[in-house]
C-alpha positions in Angstrom: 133.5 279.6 320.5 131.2 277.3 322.3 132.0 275.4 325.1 132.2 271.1 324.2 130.2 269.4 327.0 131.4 266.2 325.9 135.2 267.0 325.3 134.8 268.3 328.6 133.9 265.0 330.4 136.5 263.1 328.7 139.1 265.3 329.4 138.1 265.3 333.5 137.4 261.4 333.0 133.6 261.6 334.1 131.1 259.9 332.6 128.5 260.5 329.8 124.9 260.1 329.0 123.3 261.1 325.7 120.3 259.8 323.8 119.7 259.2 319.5 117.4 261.2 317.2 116.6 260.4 313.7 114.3 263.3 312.9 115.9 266.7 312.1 112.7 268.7 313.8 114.5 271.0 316.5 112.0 270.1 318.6 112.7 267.0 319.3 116.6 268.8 320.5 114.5 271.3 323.0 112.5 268.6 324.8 115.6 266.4 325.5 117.5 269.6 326.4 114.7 270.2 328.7 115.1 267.4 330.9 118.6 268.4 331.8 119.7 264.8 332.2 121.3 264.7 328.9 125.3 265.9 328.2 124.5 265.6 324.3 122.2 264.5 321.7 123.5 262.3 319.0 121.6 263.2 315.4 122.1 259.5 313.5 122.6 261.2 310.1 123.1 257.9 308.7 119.6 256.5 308.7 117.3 259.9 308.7 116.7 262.4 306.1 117.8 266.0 306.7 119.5 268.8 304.8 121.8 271.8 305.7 119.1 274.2 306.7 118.5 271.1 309.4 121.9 270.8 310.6 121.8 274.5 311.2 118.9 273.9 312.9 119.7 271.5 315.2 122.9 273.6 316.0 121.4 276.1 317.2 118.6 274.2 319.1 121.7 273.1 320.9 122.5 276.2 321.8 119.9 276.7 323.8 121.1 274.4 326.9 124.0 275.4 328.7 126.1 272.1 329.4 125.0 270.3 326.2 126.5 269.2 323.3 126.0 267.5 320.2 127.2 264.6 317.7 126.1 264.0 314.9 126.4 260.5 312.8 127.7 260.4 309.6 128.1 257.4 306.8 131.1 256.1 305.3 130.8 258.4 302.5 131.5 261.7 301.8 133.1 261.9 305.3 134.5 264.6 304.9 131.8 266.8 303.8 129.2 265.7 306.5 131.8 266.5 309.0 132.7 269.7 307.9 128.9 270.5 307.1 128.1 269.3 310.8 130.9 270.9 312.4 130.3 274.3 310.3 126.1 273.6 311.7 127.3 274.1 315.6 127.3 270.3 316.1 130.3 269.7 317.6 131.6 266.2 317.8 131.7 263.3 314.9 130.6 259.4 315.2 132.1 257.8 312.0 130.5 254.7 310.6 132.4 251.6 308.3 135.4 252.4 310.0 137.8 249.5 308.8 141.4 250.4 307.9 143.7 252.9 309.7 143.6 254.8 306.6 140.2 255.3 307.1 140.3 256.0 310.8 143.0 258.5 309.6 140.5 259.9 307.2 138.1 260.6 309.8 140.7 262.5 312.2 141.9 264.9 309.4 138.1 265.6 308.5 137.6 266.7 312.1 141.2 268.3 312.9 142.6 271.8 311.3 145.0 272.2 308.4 147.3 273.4 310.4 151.1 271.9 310.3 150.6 271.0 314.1 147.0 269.2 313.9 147.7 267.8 310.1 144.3 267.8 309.7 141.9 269.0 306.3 140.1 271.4 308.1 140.1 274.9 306.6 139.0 278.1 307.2 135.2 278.7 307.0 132.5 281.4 307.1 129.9 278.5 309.0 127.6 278.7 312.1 129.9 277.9 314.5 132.4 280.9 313.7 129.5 283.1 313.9 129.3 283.0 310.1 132.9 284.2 309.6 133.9 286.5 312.3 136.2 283.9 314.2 136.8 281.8 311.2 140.7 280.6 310.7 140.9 281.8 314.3 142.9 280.4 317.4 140.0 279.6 318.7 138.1 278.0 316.0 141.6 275.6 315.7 141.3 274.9 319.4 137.5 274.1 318.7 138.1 271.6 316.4 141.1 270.3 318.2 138.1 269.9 320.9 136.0 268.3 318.8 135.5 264.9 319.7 136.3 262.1 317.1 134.3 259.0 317.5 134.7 255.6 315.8 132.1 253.1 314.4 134.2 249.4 315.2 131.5 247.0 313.3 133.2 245.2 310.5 135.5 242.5 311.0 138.2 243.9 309.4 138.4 246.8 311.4 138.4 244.5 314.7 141.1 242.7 313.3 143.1 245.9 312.7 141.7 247.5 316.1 145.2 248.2 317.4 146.2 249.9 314.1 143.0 251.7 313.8 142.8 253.2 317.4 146.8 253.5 316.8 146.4 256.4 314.2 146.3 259.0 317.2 143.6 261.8 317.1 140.7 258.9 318.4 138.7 260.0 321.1 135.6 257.1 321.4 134.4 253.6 319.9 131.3 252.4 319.5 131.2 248.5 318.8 128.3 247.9 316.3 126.9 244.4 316.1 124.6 244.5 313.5 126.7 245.0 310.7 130.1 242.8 312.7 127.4 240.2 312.7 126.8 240.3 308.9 130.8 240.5 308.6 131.4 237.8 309.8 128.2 235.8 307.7 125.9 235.6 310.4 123.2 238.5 310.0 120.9 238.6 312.8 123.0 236.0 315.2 122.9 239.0 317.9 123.0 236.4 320.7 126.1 234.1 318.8 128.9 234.3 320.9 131.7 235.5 318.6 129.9 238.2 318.8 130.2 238.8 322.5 133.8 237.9 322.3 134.0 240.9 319.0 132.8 243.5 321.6 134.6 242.3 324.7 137.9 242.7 322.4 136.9 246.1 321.3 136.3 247.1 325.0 139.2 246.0 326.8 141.4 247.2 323.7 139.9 250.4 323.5 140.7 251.4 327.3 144.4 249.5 327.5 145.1 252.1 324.6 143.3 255.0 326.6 140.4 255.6 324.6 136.8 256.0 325.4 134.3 253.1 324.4 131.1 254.1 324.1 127.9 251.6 324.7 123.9 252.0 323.2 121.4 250.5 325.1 117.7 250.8 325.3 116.8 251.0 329.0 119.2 251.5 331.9 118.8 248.1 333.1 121.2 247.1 330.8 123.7 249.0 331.9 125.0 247.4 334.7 126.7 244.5 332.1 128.6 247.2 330.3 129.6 248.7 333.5 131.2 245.9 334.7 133.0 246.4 331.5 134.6 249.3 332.6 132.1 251.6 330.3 130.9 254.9 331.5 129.9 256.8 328.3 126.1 255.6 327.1 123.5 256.4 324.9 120.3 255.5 325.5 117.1 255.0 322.9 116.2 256.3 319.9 113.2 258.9 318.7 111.9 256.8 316.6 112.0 253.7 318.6 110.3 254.8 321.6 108.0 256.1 319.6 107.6 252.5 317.7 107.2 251.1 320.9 104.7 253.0 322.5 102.6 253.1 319.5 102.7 249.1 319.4 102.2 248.2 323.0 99.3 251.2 323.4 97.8 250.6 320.6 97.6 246.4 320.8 96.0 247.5 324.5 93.3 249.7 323.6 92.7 247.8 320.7 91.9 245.1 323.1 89.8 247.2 325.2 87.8 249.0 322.3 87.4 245.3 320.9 86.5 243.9 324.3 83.4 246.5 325.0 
């Protein structure tokens, strides 16, 4: 079984640095790999299209790079599918979103975790990707893979901050990620990024998240804004988004050489 660059940071307690796609082109995997400066590459399942010939796809991009992992991002429903399906794909490690209830957050763990009487998860036997299409599946090493795994929480509704202590309580809950988009429309103020309950949500979900041991996780954009999260006591980041940069650089370049073409 493959190595878990990410399981293996936490468990040494170094930082990590990994970066967002959206698209489900390979490609995209290689040229991050490439740079070497990434531990893994989260796919945001969520918001892009794909199907299972992609997840396999990006599994085995992944493969390519030798201290690189990936995550992959899945919605609120069917949990435990995606997880299986991405798991089964080669991508190792699980970001939940609409995490509210410790039900749920026990949900997500047993989705991730073996059916075995010690791990109590729902995992079971498979003839996927990641056990070399059934020649180490129900294996002691494919349970000690998804024991491995890393499970990773979505905090962004107010009911799930204030349940944080029984969510992150569950056991089996490896990273958060605070999320104020969707805390902000929660709590009835969508698009109040700045407001300072806000601020105070996050905060709360930081400073919880480490007093119980567990790893919070923060997105940013550019590196400058690390240094606030830092201060935090934050060390695992990921930074941009395919898609975004790609926005970006397509607005800015385009608005100059409009300007220029316009100008002559």
């Amino acid at each position: 079984m493959r190595p878990n660059r990410l399981r293996d940071l936490l468990d040494a307690g170094k930082p990590s640095v990994s970066t967002h796609i959206l698209m489900s082109w390979p490609g995209v995997v290689e040229l991050i790999g490439y740079t070497g400066q990434y531990d893994y590459v989260e796919f945001v399942a969520e918001y892009g299209p794909y199907d299972l010939y992609a997840l396999e796809n990006l599994g085995r991009a992944i493969d390519l790079f030798d201290d690189f992992s990936g995550m992959m991002k899945v919605e609120q429903e069917p949990r435990t599918y995606l997880a299986v399906r991405a798991i089964g794909s080669g991508i190792q490690n699980i970001l939940f979103a609409d995490v509210c209830t410790p039900d749920d957050a026990r949900e997500c763990v047993q989705a991730v975790r073996a059916s075995t009487p010690a791990a109590g998860g729902k995992h079971g036997v498979g003839a996927r990707r990641d056990v070399g299409y059934g020649r180490e599946g129900g294996s002691k090493a494919f349970v000690e893979a998804l024991d491995r795994a890393v499970v990773a929480l979505m905090i962004e509704k107010d009911e799930a901050v204030r349940n944080l202590d029984e969510v992150l309580g569950v056991g089996g809950v490896d990273m958060v990620q605070f999320g104020p988009g969707d805390y902000s429309l929660s709590i009835g103020k969508p698009g109040e990024s700045g407001h300072p309950a806000i601020a105070q949500a996050e905060a709360y979900v930081v400073e919880t998240s480490l007093a119980m041991g567990i790893h919070p996780r923060a997105e940013i954009g550019s590196p400058d804004q690390a240094k606030r999260y830092l201060d935090m006591g934050i060390r695992h980041f990921s930074i941009g988004t395919d898609v975004g940069i790609l926005s970006n650089w397509w607005a800015q370049n385009g608005e100059e050489l409009r300007q220029a073409v316009d100008g002559a």
